[in-house]
PAMARSE-676736 format. One record per residue (C-alpha): residue number from 0; residue in one letter; x, y, z. Coordinates in steps of 0.25 Angstrom, whole numbers, plus 5000, padded with zeros to 4 digits. Each point is the difference from the previous one (the first is absolute). Layout:
// residues N
+------+------+------+-------+------+
! resi ! resn ! east ! north !   up !
+------+------+------+-------+------+
!  NUM !    A !    X !     Y !    Z !
...
+------+------+------+-------+------+
//
This chain:
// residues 119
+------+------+------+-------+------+
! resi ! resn ! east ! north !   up !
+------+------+------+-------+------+
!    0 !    X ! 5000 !  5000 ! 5000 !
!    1 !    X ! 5012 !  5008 ! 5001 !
!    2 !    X ! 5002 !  5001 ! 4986 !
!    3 !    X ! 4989 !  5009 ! 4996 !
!    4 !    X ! 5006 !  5010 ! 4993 !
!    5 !    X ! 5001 !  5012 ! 5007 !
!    6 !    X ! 4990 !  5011 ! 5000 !
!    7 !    X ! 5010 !  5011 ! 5000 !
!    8 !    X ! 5008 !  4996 ! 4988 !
!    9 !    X ! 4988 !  5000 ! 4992 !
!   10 !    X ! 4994 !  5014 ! 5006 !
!   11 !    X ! 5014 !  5004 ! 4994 !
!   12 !    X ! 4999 !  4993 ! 4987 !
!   13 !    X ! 4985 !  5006 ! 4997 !
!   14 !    X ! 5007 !  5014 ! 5004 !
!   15 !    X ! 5011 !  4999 ! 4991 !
!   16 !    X ! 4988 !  4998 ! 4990 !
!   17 !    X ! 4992 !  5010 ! 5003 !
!   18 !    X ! 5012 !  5011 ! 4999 !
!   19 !    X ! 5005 !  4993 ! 4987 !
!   20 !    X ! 4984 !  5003 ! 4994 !
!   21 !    X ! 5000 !  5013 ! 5006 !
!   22 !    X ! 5015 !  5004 ! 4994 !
!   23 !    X ! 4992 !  4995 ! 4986 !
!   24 !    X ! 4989 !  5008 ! 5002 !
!   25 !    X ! 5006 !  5013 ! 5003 !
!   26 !    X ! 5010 !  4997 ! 4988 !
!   27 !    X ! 4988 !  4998 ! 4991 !
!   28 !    X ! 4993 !  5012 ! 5005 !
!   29 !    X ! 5012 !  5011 ! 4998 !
!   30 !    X ! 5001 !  4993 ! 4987 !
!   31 !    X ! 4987 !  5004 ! 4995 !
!   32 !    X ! 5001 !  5013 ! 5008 !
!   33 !    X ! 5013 !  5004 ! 4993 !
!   34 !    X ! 4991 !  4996 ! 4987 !
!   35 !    X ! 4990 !  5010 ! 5003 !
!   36 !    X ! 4998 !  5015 ! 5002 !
!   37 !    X ! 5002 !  5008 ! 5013 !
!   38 !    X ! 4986 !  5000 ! 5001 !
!   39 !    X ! 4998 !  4985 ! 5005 !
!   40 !    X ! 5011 !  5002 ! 5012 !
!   41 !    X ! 4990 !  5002 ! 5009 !
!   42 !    X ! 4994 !  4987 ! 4995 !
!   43 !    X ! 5013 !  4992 ! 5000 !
!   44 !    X ! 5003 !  5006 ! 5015 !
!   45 !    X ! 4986 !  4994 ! 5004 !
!   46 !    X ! 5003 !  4986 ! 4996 !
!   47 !    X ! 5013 !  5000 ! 5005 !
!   48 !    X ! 4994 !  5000 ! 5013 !
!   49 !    X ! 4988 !  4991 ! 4998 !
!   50 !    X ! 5012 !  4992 ! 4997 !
!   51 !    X ! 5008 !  5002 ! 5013 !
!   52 !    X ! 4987 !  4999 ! 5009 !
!   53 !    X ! 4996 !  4985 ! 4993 !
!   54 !    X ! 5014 !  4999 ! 5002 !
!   55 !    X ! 5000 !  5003 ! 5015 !
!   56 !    X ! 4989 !  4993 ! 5000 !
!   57 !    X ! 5004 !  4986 ! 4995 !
!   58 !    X ! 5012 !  5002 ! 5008 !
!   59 !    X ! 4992 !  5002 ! 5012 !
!   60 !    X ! 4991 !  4987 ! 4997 !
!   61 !    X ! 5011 !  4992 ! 4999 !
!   62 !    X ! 5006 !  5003 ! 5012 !
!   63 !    X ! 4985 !  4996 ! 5008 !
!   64 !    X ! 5001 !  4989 ! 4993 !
!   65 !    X ! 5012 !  4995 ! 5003 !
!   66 !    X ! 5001 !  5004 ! 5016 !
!   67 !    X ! 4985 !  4993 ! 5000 !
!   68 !    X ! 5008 !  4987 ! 4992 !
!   69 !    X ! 5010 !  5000 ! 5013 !
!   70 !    X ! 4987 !  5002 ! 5009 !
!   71 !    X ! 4995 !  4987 ! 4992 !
!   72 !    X ! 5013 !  4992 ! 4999 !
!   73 !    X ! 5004 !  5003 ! 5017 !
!   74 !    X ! 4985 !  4996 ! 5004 !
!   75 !    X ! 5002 !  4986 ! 4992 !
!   76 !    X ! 5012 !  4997 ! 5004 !
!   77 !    X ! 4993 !  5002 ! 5018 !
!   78 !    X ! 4989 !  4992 ! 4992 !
!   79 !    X ! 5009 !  4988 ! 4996 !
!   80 !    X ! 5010 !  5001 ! 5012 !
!   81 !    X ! 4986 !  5000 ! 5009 !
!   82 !    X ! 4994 !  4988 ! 4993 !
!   83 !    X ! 5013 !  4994 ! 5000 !
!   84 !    X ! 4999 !  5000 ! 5016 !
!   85 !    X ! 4986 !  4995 ! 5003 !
!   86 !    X ! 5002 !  4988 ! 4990 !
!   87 !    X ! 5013 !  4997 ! 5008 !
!   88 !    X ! 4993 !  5001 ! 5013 !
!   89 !    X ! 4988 !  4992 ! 4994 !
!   90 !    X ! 5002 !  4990 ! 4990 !
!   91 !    X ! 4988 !  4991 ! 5001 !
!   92 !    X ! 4991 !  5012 ! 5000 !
!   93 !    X ! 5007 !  5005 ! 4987 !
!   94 !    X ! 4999 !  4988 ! 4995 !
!   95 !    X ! 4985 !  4996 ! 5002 !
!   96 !    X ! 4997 !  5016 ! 4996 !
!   97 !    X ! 5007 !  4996 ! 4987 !
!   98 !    X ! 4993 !  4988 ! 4998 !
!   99 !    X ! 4986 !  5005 ! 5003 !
!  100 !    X ! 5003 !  5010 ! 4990 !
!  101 !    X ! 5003 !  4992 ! 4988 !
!  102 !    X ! 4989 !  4991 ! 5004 !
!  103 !    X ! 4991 !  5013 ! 5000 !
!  104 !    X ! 5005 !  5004 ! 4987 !
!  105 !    X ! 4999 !  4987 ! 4993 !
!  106 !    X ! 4987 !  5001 ! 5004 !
!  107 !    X ! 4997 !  5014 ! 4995 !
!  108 !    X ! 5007 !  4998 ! 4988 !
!  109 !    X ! 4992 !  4986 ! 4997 !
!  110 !    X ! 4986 !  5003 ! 5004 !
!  111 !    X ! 4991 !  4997 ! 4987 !
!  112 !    X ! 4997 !  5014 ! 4994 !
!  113 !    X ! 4986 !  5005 ! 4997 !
!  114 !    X ! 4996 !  5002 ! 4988 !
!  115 !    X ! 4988 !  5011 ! 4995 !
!  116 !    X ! 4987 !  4995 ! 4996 !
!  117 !    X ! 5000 !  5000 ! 4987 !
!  118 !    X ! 4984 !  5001 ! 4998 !
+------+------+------+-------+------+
//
């Protein structure tokens, strides 16, 4: 379980991303702003910050999600380090728990289905 990849290296990843299509983006803007008249600057300096805002924002968004990964990958691992304990501490129960859910799965999962009335 130890082998997950790590959250962080990803959030850095999806960064580096996001900067290299914000890069693009403004490169492509200046482009067609150095094609056009003085007159579209005020539009070109409007997208240039709708592009840093989405920008800002995708950067923010990946940084939630990957300290709510770390939040997720800690809270397994007291999950599985717990379970780990009461199964050690009671292998017959976990045992019998384990059986009386196949069975009660085979049953689920075997049960003749219903099937609509045709008429």
């Amino acid at each position: 379980m130890d082998n997950l990849t790590d959250p962080s290296s990803n959030n850095n990843a999806f960064n580096r991303g996001v900067d290299t299509a914000s890069g693009s983006m403004h490169k492509a803007i200046d482009n067609a702003s150095a094609a056009a008249s003085p007159a579209l600057k005020q539009m070109t300096n409007s997208a240039h910050n709708t592009v840093n805002k989405m920008t800002d924002g995708a950067h923010y968004a990946a940084d939630a999600i990957s300290h709510k990964g770390e939040q997720l990958h800690n809270l397994q691992q007291q999950l599985t380090k717990s379970t780990r304990s009461r199964v050690r501490s009671n292998p017959l129960l976990a045992i019998g728990l384990a059986v009386a859910g196949g069975l009660l799965l085979s049953w689920w999962l075997n049960r003749p289905r219903r099937r609509p009335d045709a008429s």
